[in-house]
C-alpha positions as CSV (number, residue, x, y, z in Angstrom):
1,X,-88.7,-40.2,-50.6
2,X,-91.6,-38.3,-51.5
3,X,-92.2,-35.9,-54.7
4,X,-94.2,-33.4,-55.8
5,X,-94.6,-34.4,-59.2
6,X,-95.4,-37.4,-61.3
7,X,-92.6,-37.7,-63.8
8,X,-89.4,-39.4,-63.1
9,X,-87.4,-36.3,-64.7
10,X,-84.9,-34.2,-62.3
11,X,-86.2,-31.4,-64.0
12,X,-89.1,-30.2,-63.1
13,X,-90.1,-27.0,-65.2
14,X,-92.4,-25.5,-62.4
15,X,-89.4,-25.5,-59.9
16,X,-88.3,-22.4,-61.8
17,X,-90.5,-20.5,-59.9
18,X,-89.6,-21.8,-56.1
19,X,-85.6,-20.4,-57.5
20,X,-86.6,-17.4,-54.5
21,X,-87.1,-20.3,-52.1
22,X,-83.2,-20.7,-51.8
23,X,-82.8,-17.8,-49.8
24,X,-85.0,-19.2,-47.3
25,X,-81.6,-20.8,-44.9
26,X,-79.3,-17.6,-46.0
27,X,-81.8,-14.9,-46.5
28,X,-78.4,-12.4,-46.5
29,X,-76.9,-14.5,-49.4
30,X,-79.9,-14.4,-51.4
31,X,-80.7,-11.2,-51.0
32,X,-76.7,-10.0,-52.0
33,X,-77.3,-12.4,-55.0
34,X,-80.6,-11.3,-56.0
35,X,-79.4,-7.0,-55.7
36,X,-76.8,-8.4,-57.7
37,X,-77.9,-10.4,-60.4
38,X,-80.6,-7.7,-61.0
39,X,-78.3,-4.8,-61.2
40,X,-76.1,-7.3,-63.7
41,X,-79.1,-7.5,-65.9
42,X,-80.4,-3.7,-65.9
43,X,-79.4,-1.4,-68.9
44,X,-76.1,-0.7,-68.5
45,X,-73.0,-0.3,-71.6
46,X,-74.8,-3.3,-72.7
47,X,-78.3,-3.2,-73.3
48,X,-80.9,-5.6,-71.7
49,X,-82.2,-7.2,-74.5
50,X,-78.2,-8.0,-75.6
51,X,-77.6,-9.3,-72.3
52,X,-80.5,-11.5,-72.0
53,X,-79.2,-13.0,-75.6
54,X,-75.6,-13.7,-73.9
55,X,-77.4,-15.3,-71.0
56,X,-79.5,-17.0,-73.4
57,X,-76.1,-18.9,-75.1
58,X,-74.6,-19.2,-71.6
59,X,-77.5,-20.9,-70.6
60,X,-77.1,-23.2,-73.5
61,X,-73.2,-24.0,-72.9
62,X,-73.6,-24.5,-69.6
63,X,-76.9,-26.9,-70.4
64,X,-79.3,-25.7,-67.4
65,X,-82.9,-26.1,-68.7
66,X,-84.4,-23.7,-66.0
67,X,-82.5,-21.1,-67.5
68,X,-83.0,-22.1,-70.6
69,X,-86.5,-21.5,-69.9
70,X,-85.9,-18.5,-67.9
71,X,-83.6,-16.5,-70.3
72,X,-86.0,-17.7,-73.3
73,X,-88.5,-15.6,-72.1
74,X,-86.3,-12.9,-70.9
75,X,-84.8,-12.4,-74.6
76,X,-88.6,-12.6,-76.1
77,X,-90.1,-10.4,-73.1
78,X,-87.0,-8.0,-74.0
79,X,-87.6,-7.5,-77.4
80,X,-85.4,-10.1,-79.3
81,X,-86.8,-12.9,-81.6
82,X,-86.3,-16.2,-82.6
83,X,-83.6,-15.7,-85.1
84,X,-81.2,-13.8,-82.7
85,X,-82.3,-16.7,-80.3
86,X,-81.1,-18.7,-82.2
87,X,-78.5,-17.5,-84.1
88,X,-77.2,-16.5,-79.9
89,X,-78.0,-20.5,-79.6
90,X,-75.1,-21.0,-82.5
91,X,-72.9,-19.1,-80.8
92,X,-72.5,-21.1,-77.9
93,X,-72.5,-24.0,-79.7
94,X,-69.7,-22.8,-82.1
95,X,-67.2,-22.0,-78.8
96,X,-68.0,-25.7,-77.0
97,X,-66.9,-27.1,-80.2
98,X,-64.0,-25.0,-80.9
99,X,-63.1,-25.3,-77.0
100,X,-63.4,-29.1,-77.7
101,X,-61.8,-29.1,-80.8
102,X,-58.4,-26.9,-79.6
103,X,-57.9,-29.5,-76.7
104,X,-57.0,-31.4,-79.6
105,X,-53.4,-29.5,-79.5
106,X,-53.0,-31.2,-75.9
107,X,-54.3,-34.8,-77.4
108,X,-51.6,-34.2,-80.6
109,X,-49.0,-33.3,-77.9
110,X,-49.3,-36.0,-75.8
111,X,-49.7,-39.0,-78.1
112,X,-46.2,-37.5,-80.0
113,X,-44.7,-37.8,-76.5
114,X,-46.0,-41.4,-75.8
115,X,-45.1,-42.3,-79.4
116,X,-41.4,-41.5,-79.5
């Protein structure tokens, strides 16, 4: 198995920009996704800039570094800075823990019913 990089990591930051490559086997599905996902992120009731700070904390609860990256310099390019990065950052990380933390109603359910 060859590479193309020296680094043992699965992520490989300059694979960001081969993303357009994936439409090489399914040009008609990338191009559908691609219209798409542009027209998602133009100016709409929602201004760029805010949605490149949700994509920003989606990015982060869903923990893909490319977009990450990507959305990182989207919110900059867009006119945001770092503390609505961040604070957008907190966001996420305040809804996985409360979506970790409510699953604790099934836990509390359960172990009652095992422990009766």
């Amino acid at each position: 198995m060859s590479h193309d990089h020296d680094d043992a990591s699965y992520y490989v930051p300059g694979d960001l920009g081969k993303f357009g490559e994936i439409g090489e086997n399914a040009s008609e599905l990338a191009k559908k996704f691609f219209d798409w996902y542009g027209a998602v992120f133009a100016d709409g009731a929602l201004s760029a800039r805010e949605k490149s700070l949700i994509a920003l904390a989606v990015a982060h609860a869903i923990q893909c570094p490319y977009c990450i990256d990507a959305y990182s310099q989207g919110a900059l390019e867009k006119g945001a800075d770092l503390d609505q990065m961040t604070e957008a950052v907190h966001v996420a990380a305040a809804i996985r823990g409360g979506a970790s933390l409510v699953h604790g109603v099934q836990m509390r359910k359960h172990a009652t019913k095992i422990s009766m």
